[in-house]
N, C-alpha and C positions, 0 to 999 in steps of 0.2 A: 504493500500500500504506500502510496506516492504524494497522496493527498488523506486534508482531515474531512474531507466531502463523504464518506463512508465508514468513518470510525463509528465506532461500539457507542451506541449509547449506554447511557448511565442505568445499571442493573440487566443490563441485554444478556438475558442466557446461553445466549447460544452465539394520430394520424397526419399530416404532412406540414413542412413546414412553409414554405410558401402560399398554400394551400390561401391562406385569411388574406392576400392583397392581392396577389394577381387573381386577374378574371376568368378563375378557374373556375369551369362548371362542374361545382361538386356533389355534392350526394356521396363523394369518395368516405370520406370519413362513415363515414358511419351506419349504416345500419342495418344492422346484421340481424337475422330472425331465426329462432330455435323454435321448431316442429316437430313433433313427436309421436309418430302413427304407430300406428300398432295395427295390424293387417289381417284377416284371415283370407284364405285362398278366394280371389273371385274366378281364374278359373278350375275347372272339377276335368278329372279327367278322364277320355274316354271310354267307356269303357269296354270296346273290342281293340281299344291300345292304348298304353299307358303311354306315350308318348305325345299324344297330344293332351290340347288342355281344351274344354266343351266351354264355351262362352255362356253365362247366363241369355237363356232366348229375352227374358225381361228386360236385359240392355239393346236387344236389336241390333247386336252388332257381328257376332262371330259362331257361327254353330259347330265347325269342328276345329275353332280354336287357336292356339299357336303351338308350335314346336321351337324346342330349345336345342341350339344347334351343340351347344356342348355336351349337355346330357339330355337323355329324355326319359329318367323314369327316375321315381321318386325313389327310389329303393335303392339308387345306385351312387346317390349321396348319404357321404358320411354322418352318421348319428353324431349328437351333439350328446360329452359326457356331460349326463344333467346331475351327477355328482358334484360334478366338480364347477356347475356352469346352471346351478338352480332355476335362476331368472330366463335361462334360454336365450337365444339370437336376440343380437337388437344391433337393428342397422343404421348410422348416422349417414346421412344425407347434408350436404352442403352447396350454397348458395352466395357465392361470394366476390365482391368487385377487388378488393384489395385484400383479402387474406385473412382477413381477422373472423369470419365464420370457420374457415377452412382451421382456425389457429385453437378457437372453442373446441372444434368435433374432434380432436385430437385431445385437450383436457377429457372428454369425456369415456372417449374412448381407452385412455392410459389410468382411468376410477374403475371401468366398470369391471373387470373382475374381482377388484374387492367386491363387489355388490352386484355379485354373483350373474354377473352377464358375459357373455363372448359378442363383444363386438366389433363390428367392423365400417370401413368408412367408404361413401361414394360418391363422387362429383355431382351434384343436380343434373346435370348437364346429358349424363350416362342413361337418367332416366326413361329420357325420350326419346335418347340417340342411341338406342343398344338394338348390338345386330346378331346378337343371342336367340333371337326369335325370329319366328317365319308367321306369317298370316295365310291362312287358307280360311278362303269365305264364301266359295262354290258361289261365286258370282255376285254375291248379297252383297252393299253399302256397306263398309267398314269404316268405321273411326278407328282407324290404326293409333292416332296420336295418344286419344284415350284407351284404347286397348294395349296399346306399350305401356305407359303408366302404369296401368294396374297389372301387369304380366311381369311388368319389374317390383312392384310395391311389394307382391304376392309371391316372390317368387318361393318355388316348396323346398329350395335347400337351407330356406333362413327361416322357418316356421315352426312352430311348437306346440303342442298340448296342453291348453292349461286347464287347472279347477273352476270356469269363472263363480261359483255359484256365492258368491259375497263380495260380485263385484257390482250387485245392484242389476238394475231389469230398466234399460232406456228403449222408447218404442223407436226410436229413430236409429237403434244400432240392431236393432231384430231383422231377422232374412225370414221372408214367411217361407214355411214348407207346403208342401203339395196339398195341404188342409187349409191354408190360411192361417193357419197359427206362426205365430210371431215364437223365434228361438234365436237364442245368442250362438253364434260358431263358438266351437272351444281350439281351433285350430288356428295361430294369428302369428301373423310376419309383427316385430316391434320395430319401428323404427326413428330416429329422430335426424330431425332437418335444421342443418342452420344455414337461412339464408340472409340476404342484406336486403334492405331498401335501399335505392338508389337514387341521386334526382329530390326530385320534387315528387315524393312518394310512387315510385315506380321499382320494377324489379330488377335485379341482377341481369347482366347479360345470360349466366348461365341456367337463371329460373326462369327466364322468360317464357319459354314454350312452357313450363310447366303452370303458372299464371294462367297464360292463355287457355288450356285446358280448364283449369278449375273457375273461370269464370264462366265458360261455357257450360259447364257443366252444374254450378251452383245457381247461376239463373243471374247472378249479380254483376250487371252491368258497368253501377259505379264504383270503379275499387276509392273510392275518395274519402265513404261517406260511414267510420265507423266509429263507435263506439268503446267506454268498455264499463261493462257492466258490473255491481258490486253484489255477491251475493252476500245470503243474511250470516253468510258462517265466514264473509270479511275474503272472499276468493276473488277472482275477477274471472271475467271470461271478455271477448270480445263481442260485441253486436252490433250487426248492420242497421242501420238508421231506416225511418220508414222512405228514401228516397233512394239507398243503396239496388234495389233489387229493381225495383222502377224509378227512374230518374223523377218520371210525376208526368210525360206527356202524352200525348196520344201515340207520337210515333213509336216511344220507348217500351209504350204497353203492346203494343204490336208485334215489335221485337220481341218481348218476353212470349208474348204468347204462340208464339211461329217459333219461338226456342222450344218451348214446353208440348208444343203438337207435335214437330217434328224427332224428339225423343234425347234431345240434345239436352235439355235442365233432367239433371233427374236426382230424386232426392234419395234413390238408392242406392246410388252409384258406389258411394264408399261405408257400404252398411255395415260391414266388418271391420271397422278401421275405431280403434282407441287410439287418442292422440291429444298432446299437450302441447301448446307452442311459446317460445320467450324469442320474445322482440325486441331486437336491436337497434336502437334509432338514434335521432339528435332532434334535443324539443326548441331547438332555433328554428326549424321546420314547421310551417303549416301542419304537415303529413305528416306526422312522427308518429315511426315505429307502424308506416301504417301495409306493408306489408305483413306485418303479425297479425296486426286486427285482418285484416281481410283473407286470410288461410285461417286464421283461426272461425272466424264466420264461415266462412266457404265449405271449412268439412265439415261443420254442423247441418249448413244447409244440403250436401250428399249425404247426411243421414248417418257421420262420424259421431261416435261417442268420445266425450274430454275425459281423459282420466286425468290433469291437474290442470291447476287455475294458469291461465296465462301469465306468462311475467313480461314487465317491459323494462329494456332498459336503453338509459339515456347515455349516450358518448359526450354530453356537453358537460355534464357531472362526473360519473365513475362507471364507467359501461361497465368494466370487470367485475366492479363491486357490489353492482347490479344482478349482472350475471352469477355468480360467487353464492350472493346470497340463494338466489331461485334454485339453483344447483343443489346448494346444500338443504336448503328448508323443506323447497318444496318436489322437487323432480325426484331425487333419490327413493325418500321420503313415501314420494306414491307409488315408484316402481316397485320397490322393496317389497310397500303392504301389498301390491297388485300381484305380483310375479312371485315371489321370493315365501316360500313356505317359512314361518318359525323353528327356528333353531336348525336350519339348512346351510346358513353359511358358514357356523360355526362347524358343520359334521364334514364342510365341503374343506376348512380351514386344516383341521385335525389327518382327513381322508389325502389330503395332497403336501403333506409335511410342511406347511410353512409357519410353523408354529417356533421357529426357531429365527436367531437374526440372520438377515440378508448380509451377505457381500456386496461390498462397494464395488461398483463396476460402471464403466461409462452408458450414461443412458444409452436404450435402445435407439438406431437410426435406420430411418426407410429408406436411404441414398448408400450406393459404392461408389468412389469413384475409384475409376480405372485410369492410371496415368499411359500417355500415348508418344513416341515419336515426334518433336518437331518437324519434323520434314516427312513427316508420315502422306503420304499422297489416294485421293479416292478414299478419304474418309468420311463413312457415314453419316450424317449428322440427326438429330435427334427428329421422330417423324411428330408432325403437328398433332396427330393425336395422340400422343404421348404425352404431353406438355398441360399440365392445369390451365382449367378454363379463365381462373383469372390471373395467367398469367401470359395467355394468349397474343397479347399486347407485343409480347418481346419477338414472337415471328411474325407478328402482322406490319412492324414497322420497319422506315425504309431510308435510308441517310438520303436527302436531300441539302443544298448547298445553299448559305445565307446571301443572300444578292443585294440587300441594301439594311441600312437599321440607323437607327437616329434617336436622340433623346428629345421627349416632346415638353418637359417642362422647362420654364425658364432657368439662368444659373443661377437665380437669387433663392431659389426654391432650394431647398436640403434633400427630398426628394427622389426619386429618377421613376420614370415612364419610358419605356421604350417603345418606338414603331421599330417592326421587323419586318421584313420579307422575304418569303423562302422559294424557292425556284420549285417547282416540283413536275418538269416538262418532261422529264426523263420516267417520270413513274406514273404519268396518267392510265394505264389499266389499275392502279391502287390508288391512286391518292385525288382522281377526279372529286370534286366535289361540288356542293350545293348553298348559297348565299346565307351565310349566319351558322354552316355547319361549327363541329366543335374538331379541333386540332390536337392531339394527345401527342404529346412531348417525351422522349426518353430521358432524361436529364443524365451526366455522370459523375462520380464525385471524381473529388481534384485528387491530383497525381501525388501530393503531399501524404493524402488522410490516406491514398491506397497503399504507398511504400507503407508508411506507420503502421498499417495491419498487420499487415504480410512480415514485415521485423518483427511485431509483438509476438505474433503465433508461428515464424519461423516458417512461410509459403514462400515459394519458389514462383516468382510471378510470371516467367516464363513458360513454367512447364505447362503442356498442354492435356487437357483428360477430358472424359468420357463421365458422366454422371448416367449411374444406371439405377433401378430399384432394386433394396437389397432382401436377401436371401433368407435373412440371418432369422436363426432359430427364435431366437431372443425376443425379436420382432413379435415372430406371432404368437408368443407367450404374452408378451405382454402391452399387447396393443399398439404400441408406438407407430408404427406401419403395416404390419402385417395384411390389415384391412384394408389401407389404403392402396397396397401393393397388388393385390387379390381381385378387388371386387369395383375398380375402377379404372378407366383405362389410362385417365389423366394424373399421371402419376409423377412426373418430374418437373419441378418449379421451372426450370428457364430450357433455350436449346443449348443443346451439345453438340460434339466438340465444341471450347472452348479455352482460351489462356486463363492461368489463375489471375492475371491483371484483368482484362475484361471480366469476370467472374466478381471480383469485387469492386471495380469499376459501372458496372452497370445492371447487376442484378441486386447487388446487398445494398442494404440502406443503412449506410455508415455514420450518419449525421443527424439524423432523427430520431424523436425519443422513444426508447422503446418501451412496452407496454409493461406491465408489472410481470404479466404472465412471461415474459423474454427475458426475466433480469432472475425468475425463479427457472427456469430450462438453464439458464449459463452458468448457475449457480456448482451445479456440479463437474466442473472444468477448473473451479480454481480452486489451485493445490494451498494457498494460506490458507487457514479458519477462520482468520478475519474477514479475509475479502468473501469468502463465502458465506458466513455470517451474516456481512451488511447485505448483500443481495437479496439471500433468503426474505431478511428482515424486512424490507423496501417493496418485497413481493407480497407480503401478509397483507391482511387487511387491517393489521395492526399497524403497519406501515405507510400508509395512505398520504397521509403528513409530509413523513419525509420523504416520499418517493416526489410529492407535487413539488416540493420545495429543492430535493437535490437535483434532479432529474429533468422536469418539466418547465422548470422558473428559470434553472441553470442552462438550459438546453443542451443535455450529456445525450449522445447519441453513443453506440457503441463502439465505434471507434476510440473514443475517447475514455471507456470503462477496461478494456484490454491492453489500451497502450498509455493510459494515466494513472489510473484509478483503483482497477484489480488487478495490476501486472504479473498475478500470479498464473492465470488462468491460460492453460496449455488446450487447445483445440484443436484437433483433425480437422482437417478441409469437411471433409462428409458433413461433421458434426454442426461446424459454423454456418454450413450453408443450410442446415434443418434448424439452427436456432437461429439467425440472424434474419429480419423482415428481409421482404421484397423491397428493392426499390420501383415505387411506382409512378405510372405518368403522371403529369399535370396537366390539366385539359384547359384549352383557351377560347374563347370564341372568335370565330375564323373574322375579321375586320374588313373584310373587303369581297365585291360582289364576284362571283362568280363568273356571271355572262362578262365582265367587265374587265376581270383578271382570270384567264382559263387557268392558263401557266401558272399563276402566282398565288401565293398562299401570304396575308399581312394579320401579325396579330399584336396585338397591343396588350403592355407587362407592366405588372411597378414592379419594382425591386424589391425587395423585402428585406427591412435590415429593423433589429430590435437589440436592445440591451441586453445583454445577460444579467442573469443574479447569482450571488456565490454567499450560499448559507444566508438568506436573507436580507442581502446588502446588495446594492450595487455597486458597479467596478469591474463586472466579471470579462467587460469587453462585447463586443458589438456580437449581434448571430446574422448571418444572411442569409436569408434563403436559398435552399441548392438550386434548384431548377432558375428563379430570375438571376442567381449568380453568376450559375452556369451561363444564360443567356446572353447577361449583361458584358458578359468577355469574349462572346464571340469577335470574329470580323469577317466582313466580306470574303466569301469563298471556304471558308467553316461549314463542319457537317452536321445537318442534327437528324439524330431518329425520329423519325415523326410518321404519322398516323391519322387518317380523318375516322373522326366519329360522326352519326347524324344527329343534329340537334333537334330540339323540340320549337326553334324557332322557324316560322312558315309564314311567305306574307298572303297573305286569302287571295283564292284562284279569282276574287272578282272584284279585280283590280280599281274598280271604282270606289270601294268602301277606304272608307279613312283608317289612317292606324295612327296610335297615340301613343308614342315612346316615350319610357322611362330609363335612361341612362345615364346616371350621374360619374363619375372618375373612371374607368376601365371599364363599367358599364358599358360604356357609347360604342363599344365594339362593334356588335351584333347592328346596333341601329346604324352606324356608319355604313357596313354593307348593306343595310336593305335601304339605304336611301341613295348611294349609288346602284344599285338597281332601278330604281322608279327612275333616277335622273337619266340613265342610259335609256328607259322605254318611253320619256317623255323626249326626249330627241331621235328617234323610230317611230313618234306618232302615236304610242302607248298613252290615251290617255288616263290619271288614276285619283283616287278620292284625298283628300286631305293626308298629309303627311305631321303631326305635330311632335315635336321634340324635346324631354324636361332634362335640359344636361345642369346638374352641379359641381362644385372645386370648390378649393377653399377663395381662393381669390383671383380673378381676373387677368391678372400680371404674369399669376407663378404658374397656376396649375388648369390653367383655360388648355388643353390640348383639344388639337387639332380647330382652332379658331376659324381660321384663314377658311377650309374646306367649311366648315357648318356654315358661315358668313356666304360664301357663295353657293352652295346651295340653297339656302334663304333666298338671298337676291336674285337666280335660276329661275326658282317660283318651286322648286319641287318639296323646300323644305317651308310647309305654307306658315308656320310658327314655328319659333325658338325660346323656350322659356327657359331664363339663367338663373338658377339661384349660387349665387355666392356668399356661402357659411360664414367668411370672418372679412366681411366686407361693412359691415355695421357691428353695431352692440349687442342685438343680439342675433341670434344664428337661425338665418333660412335657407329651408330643403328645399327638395323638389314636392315633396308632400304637401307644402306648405303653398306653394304656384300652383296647387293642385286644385287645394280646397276655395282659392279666390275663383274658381272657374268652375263652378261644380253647373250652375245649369246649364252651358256651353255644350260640359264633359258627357251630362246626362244626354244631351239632345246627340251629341253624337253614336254613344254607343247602344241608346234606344232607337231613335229614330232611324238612323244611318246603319247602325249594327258595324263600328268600328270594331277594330282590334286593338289588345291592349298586350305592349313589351315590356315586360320590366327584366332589368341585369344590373345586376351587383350586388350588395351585402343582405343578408340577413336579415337585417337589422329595419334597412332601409325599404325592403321588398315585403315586410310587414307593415311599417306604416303607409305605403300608397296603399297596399289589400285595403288597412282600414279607414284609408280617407275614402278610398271608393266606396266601402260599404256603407260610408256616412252620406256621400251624396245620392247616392241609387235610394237611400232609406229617406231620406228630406224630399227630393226633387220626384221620386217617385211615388212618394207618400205608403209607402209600406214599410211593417215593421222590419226590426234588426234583421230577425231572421230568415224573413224573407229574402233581405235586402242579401244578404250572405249567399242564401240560395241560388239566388241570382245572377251571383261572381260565378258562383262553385257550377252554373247551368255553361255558364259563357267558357270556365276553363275545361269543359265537357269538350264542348262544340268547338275550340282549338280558337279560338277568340280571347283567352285571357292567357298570358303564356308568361311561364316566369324562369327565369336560371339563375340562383343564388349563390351565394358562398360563403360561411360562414368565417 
């Protein structure tokens, strides 16, 4: 120990950083969602052959079923020793943009054999995409999408026998039999899901397709609109509002009921399925956490039974802490009394010897890496689906070359804004994109913090190797991989071959703080007591204190705990690359029109620089963002990895209708391209409705970017208003909220009358107060109440007319 940043306290016994100023569209941070089904077989199998599986005819989907191209009989999968493994199968499922679901399912999976489970883990992604199964449907209509779901949820080698008869009589989890009598299966796949919210309460790249299906098949239209209910014994559960399943109009009822004839809502879809779900979100968010509520609603309404209460937890708070608790209180808690017989895991303790102390031994790892030849020639390199779904980023992106960049505020300003522009002519079959798309950045750390690694833990940054899944017994004794290795196909965080320089250049996230749950995984690599100690320590939830204050105030990222801090800590490659975060993208909104720049790609950045603290003081020296840091040293003919994502920004196909932007400081991004779009289709003859513009800064002088362009578009005619507020330009401080509400009957007549569109880009913060100046004037100027007046946003952000990309 090298520092007193981790010493022993007195009686001790024993997500991204740039993320908050540039105009990154995030939803990155946070929110992750734990799902927990519990499955009986939905399909039965033939029975003039066991290899296929008879579709319920009640779903109208499949009558002779699916086949399992790896096995097709139940028989010829291994028994599960339920000695040793009381609780039976229980399969986690994950949903995740940056890692941190993927980072839970592995806590849980490395608990559950104390707590008598064999578990194993699977990418969401495998759900829908697995080609383990064939579809034969003798010509009938198939929902393959939903028949893969449940052919994966069900599958019969993760399934189990249980007692249910005290687990309660729910009519919504009953399968009638050939009598009409209502019975519970005693036959059931367990499984648990942790997915993210994304956005502006949206899902995960890799639950999408899964989403998709369960709205279709839950009836509910608006994933916007949920609740969460309290019951009398202090539990929660999730529920949909009365406008979730019908939005409330004529056409929506139509939908539902053309959903519900045609066979597509069906509330028995998931009749065998027990399940618990905890919600991982961020309450700076409208939407928070509302991917949980809405699968937690959604298998209620397929006719899933909850065996626990939902938990929610907040990433602007203590997401772990969150999680941590629900873990402990409540999820074990019910598996245990649900699954787990009395006095079974003690005969299970006794029956497999570990009733004695363990050997100290480096944790189990789901990675080998295999070291290769420099000059090794025609080497493989790792195939796409191999590679975790969110981590898919790192093959999807493509070095493109910086062709112009300039600082856009004045020099009196402290400050920096950058314009950039990236060439991207050479990779238009990938990188073509669409006016206000979103641009996902690779960023790398500096050549400084990567030597510093690589000397702390003694890597060879040259050498080149092979990351493969590993083998090791160990694994699948004790969960660390084994499931992940097994029962999924996305199994290795980044592509391979690679250098150890690139490796910790562009995969690890060297700089960033890491999470409690990273500081308790590293903990066992360092060979002092102390430095293992303060780690463990800072991991507890005893810890919480000094973790925000040494950690998160300090801005200690791991590079800085291995080569300052715990210099005791000796790591294998394998090991650092299973405990060390992903480094992930930054996403930016693309600044410039498409039709206008094919070739070019312009995105507009602050820099990010904050103080540090050290033990509650400051002094600690300046932190700056890696990715605008990264950005901000480029120069002309510099590469960056980059990647177009599709945004949620659209300007209405009918071009006449007015749109009403909210873009204050790096905001203006998105709005700067779509108002060089109208201005290119108004010199083509395009004519289009009202263009108005609410740009804010602090002051005129410093931080007015991109002046010159809004000023002449104004004068053009294409930018029909400009409304400036400048915050420390008087005594006291005007928004853009605030130009908002002087104009409220104006606002109304536009987006009633006219049926405007409305942009909002930028914080948080700020993207909650226009929501509620707008609900103030819809609610005056309309003369209907609050909630109405709400409704009314939440009808327009339906119908792609109210659109927001925040960042917290």
């Amino acid at each position: 120990m090298s520092s007193s940043l981790f010493s022993v306290m007195p009686g001790d016994g024993g997500d991204s950083d740039d993320a908050l100023l540039t105009n990154a569209v995030v939803g990155l941070g946070a929110t992750t969602l734990l799902l927990l089904l519990s499955t009986t077989a939905y399909y039965y199998y033939n029975k003039s052959s066991s290899s296929a599986y008879k579709y319920n005819n009640d779903m109208k989907k499949i009558k002779n079923g699916t086949k399992s191209k790896s096995d097709n009989a139940d028989e010829n999968y291994p028994k599960l020793d339920r000695a040793k493994y009381p609780g039976g199968h229980l399969t986690i499922y994950y949903g995740s943009q940056t890692g941190t679901a993927q980072m839970f399912a592995k806590q849980i999976v490395s608990e559950a054999e104390n707590h008598g489970f064999c578990a194993r883990i699977v990418d969401l992604q495998d759900v829908v995409d697995n080609d383990d199964f064939d579809f034969h449907h003798n010509g009938e209509e198939v929902d393959e999408d939903a028949a893969l779901l449940r052919a994966t949820l069900a599958h019969p080698r993760y399934r189990d026998d249980h007692d249910d008869e005290n687990a309660g009589d729910t009519a919504a989890a009953a399968a009638a039999d050939s009598n009409g009598h209502h019975k519970l299966p005693q036959q059931r796949s367990k499984a648990l899901f942790f997915m993210a919210t994304y956005g502006e309460g949206e899902p995960t790249d890799n639950a999408q397709q899964f989403v998709d299906i369960m709205k279709v098949k839950s009836g509910i239209s608006n994933i916007y609109k949920f609740g969460t209910e309290i019951h009398g014994d202090g539990t929660m559960s999730a529920s949909a509002s009365s406008g979730s399943i019908c939005l409330g109009d004529d056409n929506d009822g139509a939908k539902e009921a053309a959903a519900a004839a045609d066979g597509r809502r069906d509330t028995t879809f998931l009749h065998d399925i027990d399940y618990a779900v905890f919600g991982l979100g961020n309450m700076q968010y409208e939407h928070y956490n509302n991917m949980g509520r809405f699968i937690d609603a959604a298998l209620e309404q397929c006719g899933a039974r909850r065996v626990a209460p939902i938990g929610l937890g907040n990433d602007d708070d203590d997401l772990e802490g969150d999680f941590e608790t629900w873990k402990d209180n409540v999820l074990w808690p019910a598996l245990m009394g649900r699954y787990v017989k009395k006095g079974a895991m003690k005969k299970a303790t006794v029956e497999n010897g570990e009733g004695g102390k363990k050997t100290a031994a480096l944790p189990p790892c789901p990675y080998t890496v295999e070291y290769l030849q420099t000059a090794a020639v025609g080497i493989t390199s790792s195939p796409d689906s191999s590679i975790q779904t969110s981590s898919k980023h790192y093959s999807q992106a493509v070095d493109c070359p910086v062709v112009a960049s300039r600082e856009l505020r004045d020099p009196s300003d402290p400050g920096s804004t950058i314009h950039m522009e990236i060439d991207i002519s050479k990779h238009m079959d990938t990188m073509k994109y669409t006016t206000a798309d979103n641009l996902g950045i690779l960023p790398k750390n500096d050549d400084a913090t990567v030597k510093a690694v690589a000397d702390a833990l003694n890597f060879d940054l040259d050498r080149v190797f092979h990351l493969l899944p590993s083998n090791n017994d160990n694994i699948k004794k004790d969960g660390g991989g084994s499931a992940e290795s097994s029962s999924s196909k996305h199994t290795l965080p980044f592509p391979t071959p690679c250098t150890v320089r690139e490796c910790l250049e562009r995969y690890c996230d060297l700089t960033g703080p890491p999470r409690r749950s990273d500081l308790k995984q590293l903990a066992p690599y360092a060979q002092n007591d102390m430095d293992r100690k303060a780690l463990l320590r800072m991991s507890s939830k005893e810890g919480k204190a000094e973790y925000k204050e040494k950690i998160i105030e300090a801005h200690v990222g791991i590079a800085d705990i291995v080569t300052r801090l715990c210099t005791s800590i000796v790591c294998p490659l394998e090991h650092f690359i299973m405990v060390c975060p992903r480094l992930q993208p930054r996403y930016y909104t693309i600044s410039s029109s498409s039709t206008v720049y094919p070739t070019t790609i312009h995105i507009t950045l602050a820099v990010l620089e904050t103080e540090k603290k050290v033990a509650g003081a400051a002094g600690g020296g300046v932190f700056r963002g890696l990715c605008s840091g990264y950005l901000a040293g480029l120069k002309n003919g510099d590469l960056i990895r980059a990647f177009v994502r599709e945004s949620t920004f659209r300007l209405p196909k009918q071009v006449g209708r007015p749109v009403i932007m909210f873009g204050p400081g790096t905001g203006i991004a998105p709005m700067r391209a779509i108002l060089q779009e109208r201005s290119h289709g108004r010199k083509n003859g395009v004519e289009h409705g009202a263009s108005i513009l609410y740009f804010g800064c602090k002051n005129r002088t410093m931080d007015y970017i991109y002046r010159d362009e809004l000023e002449l578009l104004r004068d053009e005619g294409t930018l029909t208003e400009l409304h400036l507020a400048f915050s420390r330009e008087q005594n006291h401080k005007v928004y853009v909220q605030n130009l908002l509400a002087q104009r409220a009957a104006e606002t109304w007549r536009l987006i009633h009358d006219e049926m405007a569109s409305i942009f909002v880009c930028g914080a948080v913060k700020m993207g909650a107060d226009v929501d509620h100046t707008l609900q103030d004037i819809i609610s005056e100027q309309g003369g209907m109440s609050r909630e109405k007046a709400k409704a009314y946003l939440d009808k327009m952000a339906v119908a792609g007319r109210f659109i927001q990309e925040l960042w917290s």
